[in-house]
C-alpha positions as CSV (number, residue, x, y, z in Angstrom):
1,X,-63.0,-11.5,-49.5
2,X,-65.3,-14.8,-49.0
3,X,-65.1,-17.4,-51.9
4,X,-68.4,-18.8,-53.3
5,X,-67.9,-22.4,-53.2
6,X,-70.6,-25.5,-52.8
7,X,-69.2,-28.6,-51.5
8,X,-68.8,-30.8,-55.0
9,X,-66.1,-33.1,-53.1
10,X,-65.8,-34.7,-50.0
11,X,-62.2,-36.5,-48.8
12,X,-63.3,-40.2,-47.7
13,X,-64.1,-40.2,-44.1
14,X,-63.8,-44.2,-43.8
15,X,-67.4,-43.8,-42.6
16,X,-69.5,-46.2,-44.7
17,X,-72.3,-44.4,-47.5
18,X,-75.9,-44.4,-46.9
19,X,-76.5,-44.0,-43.2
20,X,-75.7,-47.0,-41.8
21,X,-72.7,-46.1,-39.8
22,X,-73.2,-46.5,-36.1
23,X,-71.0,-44.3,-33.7
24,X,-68.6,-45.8,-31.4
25,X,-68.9,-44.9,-28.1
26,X,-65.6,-43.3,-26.8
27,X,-64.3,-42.4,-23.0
28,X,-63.1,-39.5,-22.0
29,X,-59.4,-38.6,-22.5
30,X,-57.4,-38.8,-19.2
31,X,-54.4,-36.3,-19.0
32,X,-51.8,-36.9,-15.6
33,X,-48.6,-34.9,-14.9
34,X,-45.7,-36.8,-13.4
35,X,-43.1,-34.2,-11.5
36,X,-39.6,-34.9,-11.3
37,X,-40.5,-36.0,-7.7
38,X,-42.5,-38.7,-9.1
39,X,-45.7,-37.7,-7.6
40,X,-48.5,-38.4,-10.3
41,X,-51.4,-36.1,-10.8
42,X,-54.8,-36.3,-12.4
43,X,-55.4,-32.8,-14.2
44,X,-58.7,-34.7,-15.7
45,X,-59.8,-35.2,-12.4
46,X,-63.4,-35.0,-10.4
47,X,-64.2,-30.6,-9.7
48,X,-67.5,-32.3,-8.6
49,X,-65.0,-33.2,-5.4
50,X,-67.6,-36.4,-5.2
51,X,-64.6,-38.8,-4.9
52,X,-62.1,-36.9,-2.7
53,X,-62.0,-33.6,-0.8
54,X,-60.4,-32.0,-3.8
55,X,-59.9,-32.1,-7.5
56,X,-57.9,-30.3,-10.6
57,X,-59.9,-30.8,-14.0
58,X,-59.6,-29.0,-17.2
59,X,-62.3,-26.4,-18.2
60,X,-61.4,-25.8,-21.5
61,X,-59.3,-27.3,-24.4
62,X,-55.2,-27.2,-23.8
63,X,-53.3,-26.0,-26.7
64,X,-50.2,-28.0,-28.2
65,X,-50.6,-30.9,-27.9
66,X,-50.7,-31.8,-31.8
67,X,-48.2,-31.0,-34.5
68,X,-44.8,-29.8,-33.6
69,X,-43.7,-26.5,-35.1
70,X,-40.9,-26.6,-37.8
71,X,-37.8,-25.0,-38.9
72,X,-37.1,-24.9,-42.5
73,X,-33.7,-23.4,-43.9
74,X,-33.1,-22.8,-47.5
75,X,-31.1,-20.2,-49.2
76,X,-32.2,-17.8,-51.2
77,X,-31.5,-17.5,-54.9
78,X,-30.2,-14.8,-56.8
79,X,-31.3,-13.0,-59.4
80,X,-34.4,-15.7,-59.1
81,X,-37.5,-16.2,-56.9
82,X,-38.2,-18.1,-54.2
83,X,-35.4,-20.0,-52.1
84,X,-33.8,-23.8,-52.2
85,X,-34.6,-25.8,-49.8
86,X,-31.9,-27.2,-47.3
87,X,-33.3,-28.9,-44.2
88,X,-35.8,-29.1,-41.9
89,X,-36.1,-29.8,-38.2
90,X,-38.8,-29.7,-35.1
91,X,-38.3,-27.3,-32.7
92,X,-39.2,-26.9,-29.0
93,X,-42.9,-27.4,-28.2
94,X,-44.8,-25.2,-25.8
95,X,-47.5,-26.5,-24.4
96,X,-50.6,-24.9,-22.9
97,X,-52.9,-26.9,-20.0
98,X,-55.6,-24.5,-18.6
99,X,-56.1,-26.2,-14.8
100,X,-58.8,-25.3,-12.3
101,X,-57.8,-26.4,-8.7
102,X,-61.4,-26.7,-6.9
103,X,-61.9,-28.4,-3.1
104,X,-64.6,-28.9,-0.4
105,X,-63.1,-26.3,1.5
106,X,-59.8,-23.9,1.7
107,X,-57.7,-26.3,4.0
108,X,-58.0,-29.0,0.8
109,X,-57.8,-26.7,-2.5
110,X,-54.6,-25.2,-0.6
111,X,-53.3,-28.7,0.1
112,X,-54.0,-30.1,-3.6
113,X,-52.8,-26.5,-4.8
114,X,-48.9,-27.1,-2.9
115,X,-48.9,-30.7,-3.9
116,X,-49.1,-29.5,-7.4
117,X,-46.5,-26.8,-7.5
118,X,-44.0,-29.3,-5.6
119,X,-44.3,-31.3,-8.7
120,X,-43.9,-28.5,-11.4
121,X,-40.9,-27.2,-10.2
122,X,-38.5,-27.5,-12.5
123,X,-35.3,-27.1,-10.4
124,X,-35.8,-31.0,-9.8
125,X,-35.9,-31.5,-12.8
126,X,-38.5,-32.4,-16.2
127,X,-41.7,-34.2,-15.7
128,X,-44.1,-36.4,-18.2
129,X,-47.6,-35.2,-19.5
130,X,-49.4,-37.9,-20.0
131,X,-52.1,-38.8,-22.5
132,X,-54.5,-41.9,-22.4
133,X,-57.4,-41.9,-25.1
134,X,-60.2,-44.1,-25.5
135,X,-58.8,-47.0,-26.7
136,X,-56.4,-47.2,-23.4
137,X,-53.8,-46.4,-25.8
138,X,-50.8,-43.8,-23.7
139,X,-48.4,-41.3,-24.9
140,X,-46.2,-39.4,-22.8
141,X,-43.7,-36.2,-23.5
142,X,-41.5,-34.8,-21.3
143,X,-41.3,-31.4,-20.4
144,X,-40.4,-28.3,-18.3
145,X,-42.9,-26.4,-16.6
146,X,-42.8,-22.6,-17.7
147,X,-44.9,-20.7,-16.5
148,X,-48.7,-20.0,-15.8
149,X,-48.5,-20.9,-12.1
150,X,-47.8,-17.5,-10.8
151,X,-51.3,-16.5,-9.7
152,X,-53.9,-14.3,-10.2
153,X,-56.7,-13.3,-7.6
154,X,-59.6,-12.0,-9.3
155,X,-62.5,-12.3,-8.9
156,X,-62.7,-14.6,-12.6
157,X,-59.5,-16.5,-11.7
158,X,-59.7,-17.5,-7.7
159,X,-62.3,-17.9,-4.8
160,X,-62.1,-19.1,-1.7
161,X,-61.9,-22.5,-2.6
162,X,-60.7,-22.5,-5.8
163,X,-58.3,-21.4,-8.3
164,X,-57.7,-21.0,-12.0
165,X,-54.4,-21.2,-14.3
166,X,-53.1,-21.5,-17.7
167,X,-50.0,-23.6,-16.9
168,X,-47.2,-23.5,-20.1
169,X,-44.7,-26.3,-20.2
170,X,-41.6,-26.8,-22.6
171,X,-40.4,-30.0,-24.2
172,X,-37.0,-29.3,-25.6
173,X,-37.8,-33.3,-27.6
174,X,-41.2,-31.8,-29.1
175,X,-42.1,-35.8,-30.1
176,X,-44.6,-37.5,-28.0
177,X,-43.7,-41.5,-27.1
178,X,-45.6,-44.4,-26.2
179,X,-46.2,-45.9,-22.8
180,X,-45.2,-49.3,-24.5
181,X,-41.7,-50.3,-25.3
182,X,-41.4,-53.1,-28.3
183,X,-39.0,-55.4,-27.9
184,X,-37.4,-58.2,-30.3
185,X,-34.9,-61.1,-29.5
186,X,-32.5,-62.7,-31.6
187,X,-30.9,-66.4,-30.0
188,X,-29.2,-69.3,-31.4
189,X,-32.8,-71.1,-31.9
190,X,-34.0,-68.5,-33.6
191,X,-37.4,-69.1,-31.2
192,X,-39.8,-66.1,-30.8
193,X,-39.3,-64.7,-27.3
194,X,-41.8,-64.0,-24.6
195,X,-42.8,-60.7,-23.4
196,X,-40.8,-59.5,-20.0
197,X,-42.1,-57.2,-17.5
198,X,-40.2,-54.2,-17.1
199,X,-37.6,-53.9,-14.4
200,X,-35.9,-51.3,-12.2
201,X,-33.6,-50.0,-15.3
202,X,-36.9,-48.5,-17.1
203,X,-39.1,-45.9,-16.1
204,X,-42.6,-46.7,-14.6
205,X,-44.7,-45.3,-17.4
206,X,-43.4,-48.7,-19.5
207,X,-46.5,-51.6,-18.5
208,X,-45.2,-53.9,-20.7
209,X,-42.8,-54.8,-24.0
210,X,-43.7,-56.7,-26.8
211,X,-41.8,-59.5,-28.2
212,X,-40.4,-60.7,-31.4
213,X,-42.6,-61.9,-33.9
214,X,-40.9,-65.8,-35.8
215,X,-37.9,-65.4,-37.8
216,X,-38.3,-65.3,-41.3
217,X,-36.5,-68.2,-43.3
218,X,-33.1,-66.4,-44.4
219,X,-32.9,-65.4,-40.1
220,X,-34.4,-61.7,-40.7
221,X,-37.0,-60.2,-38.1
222,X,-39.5,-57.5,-39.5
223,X,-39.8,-54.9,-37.4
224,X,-42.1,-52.8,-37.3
225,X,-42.1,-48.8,-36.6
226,X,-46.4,-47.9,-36.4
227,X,-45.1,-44.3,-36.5
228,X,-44.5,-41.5,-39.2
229,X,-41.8,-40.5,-36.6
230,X,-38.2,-42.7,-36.7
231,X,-37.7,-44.4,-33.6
232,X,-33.5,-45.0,-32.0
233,X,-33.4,-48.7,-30.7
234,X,-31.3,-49.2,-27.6
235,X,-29.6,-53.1,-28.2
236,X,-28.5,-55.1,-25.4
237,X,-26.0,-58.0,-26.8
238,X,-25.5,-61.1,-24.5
239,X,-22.0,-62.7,-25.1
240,X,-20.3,-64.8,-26.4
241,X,-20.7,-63.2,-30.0
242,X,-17.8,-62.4,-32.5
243,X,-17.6,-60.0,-35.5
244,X,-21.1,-59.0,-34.7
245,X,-23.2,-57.2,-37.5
246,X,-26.6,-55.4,-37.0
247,X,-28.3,-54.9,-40.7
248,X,-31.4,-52.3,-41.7
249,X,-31.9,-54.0,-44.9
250,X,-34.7,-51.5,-45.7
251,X,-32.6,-48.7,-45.2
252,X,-29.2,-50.1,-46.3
253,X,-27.4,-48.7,-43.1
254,X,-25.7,-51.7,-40.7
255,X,-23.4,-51.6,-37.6
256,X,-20.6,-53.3,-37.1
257,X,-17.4,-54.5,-34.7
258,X,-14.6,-56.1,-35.9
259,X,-14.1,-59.2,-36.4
260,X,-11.5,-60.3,-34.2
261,X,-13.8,-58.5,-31.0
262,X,-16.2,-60.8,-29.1
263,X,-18.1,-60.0,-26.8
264,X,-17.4,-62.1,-23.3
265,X,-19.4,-64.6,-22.2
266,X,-21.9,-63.6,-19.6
267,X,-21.2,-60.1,-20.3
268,X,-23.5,-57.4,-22.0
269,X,-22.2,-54.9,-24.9
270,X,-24.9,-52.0,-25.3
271,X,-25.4,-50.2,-28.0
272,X,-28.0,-46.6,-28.0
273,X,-28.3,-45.0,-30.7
274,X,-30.3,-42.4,-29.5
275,X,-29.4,-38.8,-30.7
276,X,-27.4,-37.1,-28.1
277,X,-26.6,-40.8,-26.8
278,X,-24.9,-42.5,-29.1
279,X,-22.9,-44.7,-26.9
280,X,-21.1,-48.3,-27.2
281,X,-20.3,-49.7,-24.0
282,X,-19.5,-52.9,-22.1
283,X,-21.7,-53.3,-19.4
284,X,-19.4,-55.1,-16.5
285,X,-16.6,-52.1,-17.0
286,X,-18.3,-49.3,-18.9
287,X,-15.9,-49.8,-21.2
288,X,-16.2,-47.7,-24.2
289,X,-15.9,-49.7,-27.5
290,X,-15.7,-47.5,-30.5
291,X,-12.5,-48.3,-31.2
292,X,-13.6,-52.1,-31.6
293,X,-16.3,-50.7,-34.5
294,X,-15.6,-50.8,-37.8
295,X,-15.3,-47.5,-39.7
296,X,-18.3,-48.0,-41.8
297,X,-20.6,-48.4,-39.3
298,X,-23.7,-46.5,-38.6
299,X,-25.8,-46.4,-35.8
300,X,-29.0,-46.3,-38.0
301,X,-32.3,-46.0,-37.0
302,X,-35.9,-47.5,-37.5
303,X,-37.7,-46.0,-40.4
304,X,-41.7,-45.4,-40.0
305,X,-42.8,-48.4,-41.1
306,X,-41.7,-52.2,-41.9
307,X,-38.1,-52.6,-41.2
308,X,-36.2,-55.9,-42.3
309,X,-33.2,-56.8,-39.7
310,X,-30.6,-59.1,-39.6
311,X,-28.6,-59.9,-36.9
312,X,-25.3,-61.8,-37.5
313,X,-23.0,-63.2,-35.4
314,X,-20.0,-66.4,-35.3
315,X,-19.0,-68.4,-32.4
316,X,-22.3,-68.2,-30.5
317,X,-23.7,-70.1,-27.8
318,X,-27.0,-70.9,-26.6
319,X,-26.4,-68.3,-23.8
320,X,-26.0,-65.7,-26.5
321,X,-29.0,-63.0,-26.6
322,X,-29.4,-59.8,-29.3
323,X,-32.3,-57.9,-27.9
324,X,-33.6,-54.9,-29.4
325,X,-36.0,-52.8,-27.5
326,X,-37.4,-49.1,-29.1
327,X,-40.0,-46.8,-27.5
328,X,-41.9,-45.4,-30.6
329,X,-42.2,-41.6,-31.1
330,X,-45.5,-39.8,-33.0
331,X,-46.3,-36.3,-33.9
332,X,-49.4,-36.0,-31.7
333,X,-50.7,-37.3,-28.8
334,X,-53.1,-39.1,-30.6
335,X,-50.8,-40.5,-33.2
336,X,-49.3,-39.8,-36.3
């Protein structure tokens, strides 16, 4: 049944009192869906077909983009009510993108319509959905195209030049991630580094990566994670560097080799600590270097947040490069 209620509190909008408040004028969001093929495709594009002989565009609002869905475990109590809590975890994400594929003719809606199921099948492998808002700001997820694409020819779902679908994609990582990888240097000069342009090794949706901001005066770097999302960093050490420790100071947790084991001159240890990574390796040989850890290490990572870290290292050079680079991860295309 209803319950009779007048508004007697309102949560703070930010928006200043009294009226004054002037609107910010926002662009459109612009969605794209990169196949495993590589081929990019605008499904916020022109229907009007005023720009090209054919267009997909979205004619209603896609569902899942937001919030991940979450699996709780507790146990339940005897003799007692309710349950204990255990753990929680995200699960898969489905996601739902309503497309309408419209052209000039039926020679260019079928063209635009094959292009786009070359790069939704998923026997080549996942693609990206890309998000850009407003501000220019991008997040991508990657995912598996489900279903949707099957067809339908009635008269409220296809025409002669046109067709509608609900397409459903899966990403098994339900965590959207930025187009923008941070990255941080540590040298012997301790001087703040300058932004590189990505290379070969990365991924075209990375523009750019952002550099380390001055050391602080004990050496430490604060790093910071603008997510409510932990982030894995991915550290690329530059020899020579002996008994080599990498410290979380906010969280406590540190990695670290022994100290008899440098790393050679001119050679590159990595270190991932992504989940299903986890890897230590030596990048001339592939060698694998857990044995050269010591057994208290962790391969910890960044918090949401401020993040303190220290890097230290003996018998350096002014060849010798810590580099941390992290993509950050949020709950929503839009954040969070």
């Amino acid at each position: 049944m209803p319950i009779p209620a007048k508004p007697v509190h309102v949560p703070d909008s930010g928006i200043p009192p009294g009226g004054d408040y002037v609107p910010i004028r926002w662009p459109r969001t612009f969605m794209t869906w990169t196949g495993a093929n590589l081929d990019i495709i605008p499904l916020t594009g022109d229907l009007s077909c005023t720009a090209g002989s054919a267009g997909i565009g979205i004619p209603s609002g896609p569902a899942g983009l937001g919030m991940p869905t979450f699996d709780l475990k507790a146990d339940q109590l005897p003799n007692m009510d309710g349950g204990l809590f255990k753990s929680v975890r995200a699960t898969t994400r489905d996601i739902t993108i309503p497309v309408v594929i419209r052209g000039v003719d039926r020679i260019s809606a079928i063209k635009l319509h094959n292009r786009l199921l070359g790069a939704l099948n998923p026997n080549i492998g996942p693609g990206w959905i890309t998000v850009s808002e407003g501000d220019g700001i991008a997040r991508h997820i990657e995912c598996y195209y489900l279903s949707g694409g099957e067809g339908s020819e009635t008269r409220d779902n296809a025409g002669f030049t046109w067709i509608k679908y609900a397409l459903v994609f899966r990403a098994m990582d339900p965590y959207w991630y930025s187009n923008a990888e941070r990255q941080y240097d540590w040298t012997l000069t301790q001087e703040s580094s300058t932004p590189f342009l990505s290379s070969s090794a990365y991924p075209s949706f990375f523009p750019m990566r952002i550099s380390a901001a001055s050391f602080q005066p004990d050496g430490t770097v604060e790093v910071v994670n603008d997510s409510s999302v932990e982030s894995w960093p991915v550290w690329s050490c530059v020899g020579p560097a002996t008994g080599l420790i990498l410290e979380n100071r906010t969280t406590g947790k540190s990695f670290k080799m022994r100290d008899a084991f440098t790393v050679p001159s001119e050679d590159t240890m990595t270190v991932d600590t992504n989940p299903g990574v986890k890897t230590v390796t030596l990048k001339s040989s592939g060698t694998n270097l857990w044995p050269e850890m010591k057994a208290d290490s962790a391969l910890w990572s960044l918090h949401p947040g401020k993040n303190v870290l220290k890097v230290t290292a003996v018998d350096v050079s002014i060849n010798t490069l810590i580099r941390l680079h992290f993509v950050p991860r949020y709950l929503s295309y839009i954040g969070g």
